[in-house]
Wavefront OBJ file of the C-alpha trace (Angstrom):
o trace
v -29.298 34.689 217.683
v -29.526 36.858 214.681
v -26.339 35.009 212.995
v -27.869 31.241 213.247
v -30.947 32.727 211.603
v -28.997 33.919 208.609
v -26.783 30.673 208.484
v -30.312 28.812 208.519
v -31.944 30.874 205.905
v -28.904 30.380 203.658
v -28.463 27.148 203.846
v -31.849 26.336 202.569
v -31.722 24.004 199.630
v -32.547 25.288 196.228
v -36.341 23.921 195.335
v -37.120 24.309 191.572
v -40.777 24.723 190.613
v -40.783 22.505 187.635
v -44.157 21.491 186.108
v -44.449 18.462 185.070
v -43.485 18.440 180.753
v -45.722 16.677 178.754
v -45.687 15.467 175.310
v -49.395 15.032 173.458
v -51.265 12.622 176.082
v -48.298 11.585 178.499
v -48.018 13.480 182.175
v -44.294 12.987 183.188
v -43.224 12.194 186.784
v -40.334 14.403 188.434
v -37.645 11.892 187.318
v -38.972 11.366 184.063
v -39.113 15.287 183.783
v -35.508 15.947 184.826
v -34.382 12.976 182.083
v -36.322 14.766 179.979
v -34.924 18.327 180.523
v -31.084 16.451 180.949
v -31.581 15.381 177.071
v -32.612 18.535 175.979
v -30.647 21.009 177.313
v -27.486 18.379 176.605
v -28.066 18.820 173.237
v -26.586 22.429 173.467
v -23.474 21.857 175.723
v -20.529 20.303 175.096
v -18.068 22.129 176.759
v -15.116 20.426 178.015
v -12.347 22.458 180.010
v -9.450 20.071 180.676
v -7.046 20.185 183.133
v -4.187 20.895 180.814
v -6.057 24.175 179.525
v -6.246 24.948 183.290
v -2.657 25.190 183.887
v -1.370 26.661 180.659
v -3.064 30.328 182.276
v 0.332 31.962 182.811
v 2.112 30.448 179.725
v -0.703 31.468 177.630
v -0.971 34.996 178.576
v 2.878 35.282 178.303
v 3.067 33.701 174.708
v 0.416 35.948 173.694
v 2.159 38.964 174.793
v 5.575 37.934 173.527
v 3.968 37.275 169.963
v 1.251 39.890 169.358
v 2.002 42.811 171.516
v 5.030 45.383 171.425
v 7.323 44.509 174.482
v 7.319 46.943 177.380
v 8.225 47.156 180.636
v 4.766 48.380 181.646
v 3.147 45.335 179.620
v 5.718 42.783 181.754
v 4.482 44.577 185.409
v 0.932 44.697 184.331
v 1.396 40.433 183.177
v 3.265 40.577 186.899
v 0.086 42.170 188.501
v -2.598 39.897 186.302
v -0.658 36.622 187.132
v 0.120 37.775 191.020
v -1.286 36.731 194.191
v -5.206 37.323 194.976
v -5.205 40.791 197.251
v -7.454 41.042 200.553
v -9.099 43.846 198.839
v -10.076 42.029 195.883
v -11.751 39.122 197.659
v -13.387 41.867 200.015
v -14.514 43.202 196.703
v -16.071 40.108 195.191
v -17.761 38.586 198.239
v -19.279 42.043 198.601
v -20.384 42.581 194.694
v -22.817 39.588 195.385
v -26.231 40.021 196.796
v -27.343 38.112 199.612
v -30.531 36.180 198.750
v -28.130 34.416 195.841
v -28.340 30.205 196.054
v -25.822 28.404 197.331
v -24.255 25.601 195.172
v -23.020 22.601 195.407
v -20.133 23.812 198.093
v -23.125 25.082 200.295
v -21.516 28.022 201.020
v -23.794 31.171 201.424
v -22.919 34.566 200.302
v -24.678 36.025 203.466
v -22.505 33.836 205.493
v -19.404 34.781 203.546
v -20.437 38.900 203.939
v -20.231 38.461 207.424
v -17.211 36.423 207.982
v -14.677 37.824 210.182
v -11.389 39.160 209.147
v -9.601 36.091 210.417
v -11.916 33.904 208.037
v -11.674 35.963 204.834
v -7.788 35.871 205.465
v -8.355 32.084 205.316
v -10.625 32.133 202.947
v -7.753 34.095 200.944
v -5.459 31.381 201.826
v -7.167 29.155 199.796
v -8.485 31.044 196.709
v -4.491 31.969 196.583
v -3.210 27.998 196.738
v -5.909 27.499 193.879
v -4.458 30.428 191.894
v -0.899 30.004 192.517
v -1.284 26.133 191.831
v -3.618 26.580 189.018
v -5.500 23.528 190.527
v -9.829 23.889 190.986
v -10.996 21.903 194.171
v -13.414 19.307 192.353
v -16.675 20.374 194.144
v -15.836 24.187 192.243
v -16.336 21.878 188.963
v -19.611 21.154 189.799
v -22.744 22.975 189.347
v -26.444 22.474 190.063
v -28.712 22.878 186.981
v -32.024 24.595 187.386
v -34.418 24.537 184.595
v -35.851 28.511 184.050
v -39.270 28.884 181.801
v -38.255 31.453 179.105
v -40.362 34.440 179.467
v -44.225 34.108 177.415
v -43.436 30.093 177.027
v -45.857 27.246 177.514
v -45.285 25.429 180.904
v -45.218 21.843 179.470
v -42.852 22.537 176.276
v -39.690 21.495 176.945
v -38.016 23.750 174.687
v -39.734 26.833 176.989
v -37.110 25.977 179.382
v -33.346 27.126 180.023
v -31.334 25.947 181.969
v -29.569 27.760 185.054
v -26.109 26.512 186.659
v -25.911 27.601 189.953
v -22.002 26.995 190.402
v -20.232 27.231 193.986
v -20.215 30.143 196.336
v -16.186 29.745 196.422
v -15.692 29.844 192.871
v -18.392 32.634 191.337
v -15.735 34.439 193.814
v -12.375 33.323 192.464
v -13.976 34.119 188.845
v -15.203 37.627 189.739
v -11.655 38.333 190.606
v -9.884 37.088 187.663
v -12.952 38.807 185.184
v -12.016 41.344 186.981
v -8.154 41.013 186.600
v -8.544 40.788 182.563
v -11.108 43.574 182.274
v -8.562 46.035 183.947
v -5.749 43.781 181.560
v -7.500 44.608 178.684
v -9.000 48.346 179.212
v -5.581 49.549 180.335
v -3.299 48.307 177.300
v -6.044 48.956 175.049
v -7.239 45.012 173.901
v -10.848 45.271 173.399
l 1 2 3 4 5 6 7 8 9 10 11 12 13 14 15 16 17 18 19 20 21 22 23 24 25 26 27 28 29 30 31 32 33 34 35 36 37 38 39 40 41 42 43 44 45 46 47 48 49 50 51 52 53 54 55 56 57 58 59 60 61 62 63 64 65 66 67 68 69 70 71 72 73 74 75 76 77 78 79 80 81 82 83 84 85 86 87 88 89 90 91 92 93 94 95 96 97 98 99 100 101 102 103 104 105 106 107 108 109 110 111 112 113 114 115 116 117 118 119 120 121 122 123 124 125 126 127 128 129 130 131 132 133 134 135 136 137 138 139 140 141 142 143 144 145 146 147 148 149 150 151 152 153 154 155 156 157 158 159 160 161 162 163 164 165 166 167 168 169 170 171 172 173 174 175 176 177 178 179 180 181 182 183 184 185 186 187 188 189 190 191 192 193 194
């Protein structure tokens, strides 16, 4: 049927096209060329996002209203609103912002599969993406990402530093973080913090 195509096309796994990087006179097998790209793109990233920062979302916003902003009722319902549970509309919203020929990531959850999910499964879905809010706890998998190496645009093929790399994060979360972006954009515009 048409809907086991679509879960079969979007389930296929993501295949980089990665040359093989050389340095003067050495060709580099694919596990030598991912070590290779590891070590140089690791030199740029050391983000760490502990748990502790995690949970300190509703404290945080709350201390910085109570210390940098006039108090207001409106400013308390809006903080009500940013901190409340995640709306069927807005997940509706976000699985629908995303196209359909977007990678899967490590979750291996398709956005074509999610688009056509029934109401009974976004509901679920909702269910979950609300336990994560309301707990402020990240299902482990939604910590993980897989890294795709992209050639910057003009850039020789074997260079190392012509590549970038890509995260291609899960399905799940890219949705839980297009709601809260979305959340603090309509924070910010409406009491005027940008």
């Amino acid at each position: 049927s048409t809907m086991w195509k679509l879960v079969k096309q979007s389930n296929k796994p993501c295949q980089p096209q990665v040359p093989s990087l050389c340095e003067p006179g050495e060709l580099h097998f694919e596990k030598k060329t991912a070590n290779i790209l590891v070590t140089h793109f690791g030199k740029y990233n050391n983000f760490d996002l502990s748990n502790d920062i995690i949970s300190l979302r509703n404290q945080t916003v709350h201390s910085f209203i109570d210390g940098k902003i006039v108090k207001e009722i409106s400013l308390a319902v809006d903080v009500d609103l940013l901190n409340g549970p995640i709306t069927y509309e807005e997940l509706d919203s976000a699985i629908n912002s995303f196209g359909s020929k977007i990678t899967a990531g490590p979750d291996e959850v398709s956005y074509l599969v999610l688009r056509q999910l029934p109401d009974s499964g976004k509901r679920f879905l909702l269910k979950i993406l609300n336990t994560s809010w309301s707990n402020s706890a990240i299902p482990q998998i939604w910590k993980h990402a897989f890294i795709r190496p992209l050639l910057k645009n003009g850039c020789i093929k074997s260079d190392v530093n012509s590549w970038r790399p890509i995260s291609i994060t899960s399905s799940l979360c890219k949705i839980l973080e297009k709601i809260i972006n979305a959340r603090l954009m309509w924070f910010m515009e409406k009491n005027n913090l940008h």
